[in-house]
C-alpha positions, 0 to 999 in steps of 0.5 A, spaced: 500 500 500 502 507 498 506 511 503 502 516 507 501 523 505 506 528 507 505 532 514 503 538 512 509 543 511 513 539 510 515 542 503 518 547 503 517 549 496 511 555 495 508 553 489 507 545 492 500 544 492 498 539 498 491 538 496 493 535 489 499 531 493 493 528 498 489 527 492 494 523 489 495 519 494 488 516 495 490 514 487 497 511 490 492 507 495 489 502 490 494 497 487 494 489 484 494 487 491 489 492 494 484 492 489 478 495 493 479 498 499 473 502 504 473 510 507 477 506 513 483 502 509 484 509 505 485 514 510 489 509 514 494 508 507 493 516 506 495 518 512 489 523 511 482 524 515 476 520 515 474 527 512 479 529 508 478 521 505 472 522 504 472 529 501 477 526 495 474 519 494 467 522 492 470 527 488 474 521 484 468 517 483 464 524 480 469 524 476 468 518 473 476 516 476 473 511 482 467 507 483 464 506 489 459 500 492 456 498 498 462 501 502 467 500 498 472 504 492 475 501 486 479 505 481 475 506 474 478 504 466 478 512 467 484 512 471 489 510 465 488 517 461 492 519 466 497 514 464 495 515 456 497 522 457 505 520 459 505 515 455 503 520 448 509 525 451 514 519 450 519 516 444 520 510 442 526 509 446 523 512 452 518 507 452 522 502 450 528 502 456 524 501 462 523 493 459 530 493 456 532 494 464 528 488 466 530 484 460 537 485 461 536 484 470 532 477 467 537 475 463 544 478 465 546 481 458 545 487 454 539 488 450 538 494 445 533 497 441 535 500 434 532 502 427 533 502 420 536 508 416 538 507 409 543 501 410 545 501 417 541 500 423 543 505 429 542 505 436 536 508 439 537 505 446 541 501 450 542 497 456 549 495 457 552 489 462 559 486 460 563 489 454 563 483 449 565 487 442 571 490 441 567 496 439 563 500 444 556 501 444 552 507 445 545 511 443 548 513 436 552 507 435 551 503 427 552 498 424 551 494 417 544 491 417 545 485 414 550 482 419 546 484 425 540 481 428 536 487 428 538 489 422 536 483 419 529 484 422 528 490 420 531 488 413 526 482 412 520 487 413 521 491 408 517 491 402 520 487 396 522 493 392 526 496 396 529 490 398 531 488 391 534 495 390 538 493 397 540 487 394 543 490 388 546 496 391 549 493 398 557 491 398 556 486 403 563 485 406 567 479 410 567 483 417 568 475 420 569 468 417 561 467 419 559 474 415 554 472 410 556 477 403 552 473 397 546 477 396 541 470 394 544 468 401 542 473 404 535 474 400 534 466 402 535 468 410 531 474 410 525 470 407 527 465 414 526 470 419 520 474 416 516 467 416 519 465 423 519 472 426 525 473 429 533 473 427 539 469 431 546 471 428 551 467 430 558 471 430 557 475 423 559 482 426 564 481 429 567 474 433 565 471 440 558 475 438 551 471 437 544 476 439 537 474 437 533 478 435 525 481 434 522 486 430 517 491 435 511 493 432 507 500 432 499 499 432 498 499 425 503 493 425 508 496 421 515 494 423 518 501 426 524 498 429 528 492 433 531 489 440 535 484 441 540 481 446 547 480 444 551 475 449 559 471 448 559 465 444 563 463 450 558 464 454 552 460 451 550 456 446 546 457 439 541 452 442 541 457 449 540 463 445 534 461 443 531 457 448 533 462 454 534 469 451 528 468 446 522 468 449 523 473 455 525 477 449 518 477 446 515 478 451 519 485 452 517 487 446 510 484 447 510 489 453 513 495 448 508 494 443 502 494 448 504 501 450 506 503 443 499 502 442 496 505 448 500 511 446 497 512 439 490 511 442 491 516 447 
């Protein structure tokens, strides 16, 4: 259950508007744990009087932002426009690192999101643990697309002109002994990756480097960008990668595209 509300005074700050801080807090006071909660339970959770309790609840629930039945309150779908409004604020990477964080506590390795520009995929946001590449990796960072994981993705959910045209044009070079640089190869992965909905890559960009990868999605179901966790060769196998990193990478960027989605609707 949320902390109490602050003491009055408290802040020193002149423009800090107490009476929202105290309403604020009756929202903080509902949670997964205590769905529903009576007059009583919310001023003991606040910190506020039974007064004061009562005056906020029965504001929220005129607002149409709380529910109240039989002597209990529970917070209405109304309560989320106040998460949509931040959520319409945020970028792609904004939205996208809380669930690289996650990710990358989940599984001990660095996850990073990136998008397609021209024939390179450029970083957009990053969450480091041990250094595996040589390189160093930042926002900003690129690379050529055909020889990473997120480049790959996002490469195999191009249209089929403007992959023709990359193709033809490319110059594929030999940046490991592992690097795919044949274009009918390549055509032929892409197609793979397109149907299975995710790319492994297996020490092309640089030796002792293996990532997987998924495409993330925007409302309309347009690959806007890509995630992956890159992992050591010496430290897991391909059989790993895909067993043990892919599924809880899906289910980040599940959780992405889901407020990627409710963003755009807000």
């Amino acid at each position: 259950m949320s902390e109490p509300t602050r003491e009055p005074g408290s802040d020193a700050d002149g423009d800090f508007v107490q009476s929202l801080d105290r309403g604020l807090s009756v929202i903080r006071a509902f949670d997964a744990d205590h769905p529903k909660l009576t007059l009583s339970e919310v001023a003991s959770a606040t910190g506020l009087s039974r007064a004061a309790a009562r005056r906020f609840l029965h504001t929220l629930v005129h607002l149409g932002y709380m529910h109240a039945h039989e002597g209990r309150f529970s917070l209405r779908p109304r309560i989320l426009e106040l998460g949509y409004a931040y959520l319409s604020s945020l970028s792609l990477p904004e939205v996208a690192l809380p669930y690289l964080e996650e990710l990358s506590a989940q599984v001990h390795e660095s996850c990073s999101v990136s998008e397609l520009d021209d024939e390179e995929v450029v970083y957009i946001a990053r969450v480091p643990t041990k250094r595996i590449m040589t390189v160093s990796i930042s926002v900003g960072t690129r690379f050529p697309a055909y020889a990473t994981s997120m480049g790959r993705v996002l490469l195999a959910h191009r249209d089929s002109g403007w992959l023709d045209g990359y193709l033809r044009t490319a110059t594929f070079s030999h940046l490991t002994g592992h690097t795919i640089t044949d274009a009918g190869s390549l055509r032929a992965e892409l197609k793979r990756i397109a149907e299975q909905g995710w790319a492994v890559v297996d020490q092309e960009l640089e030796d002792g480097l293996r990532s997987v990868a998924a495409p993330i999605r925007d409302s309309a179901g347009t690959v806007v960008a890509a995630a992956n966790v890159s992992t050591h060769a010496g430290r897991r196998s391909l059989e790993s990668v895909t067993a043990d990193l892919l599924p809880p990478l899906l289910a980040a960027v599940g959780r992405i595209e889901q407020d990627l989605a409710s963003a755009r609707a807000s």
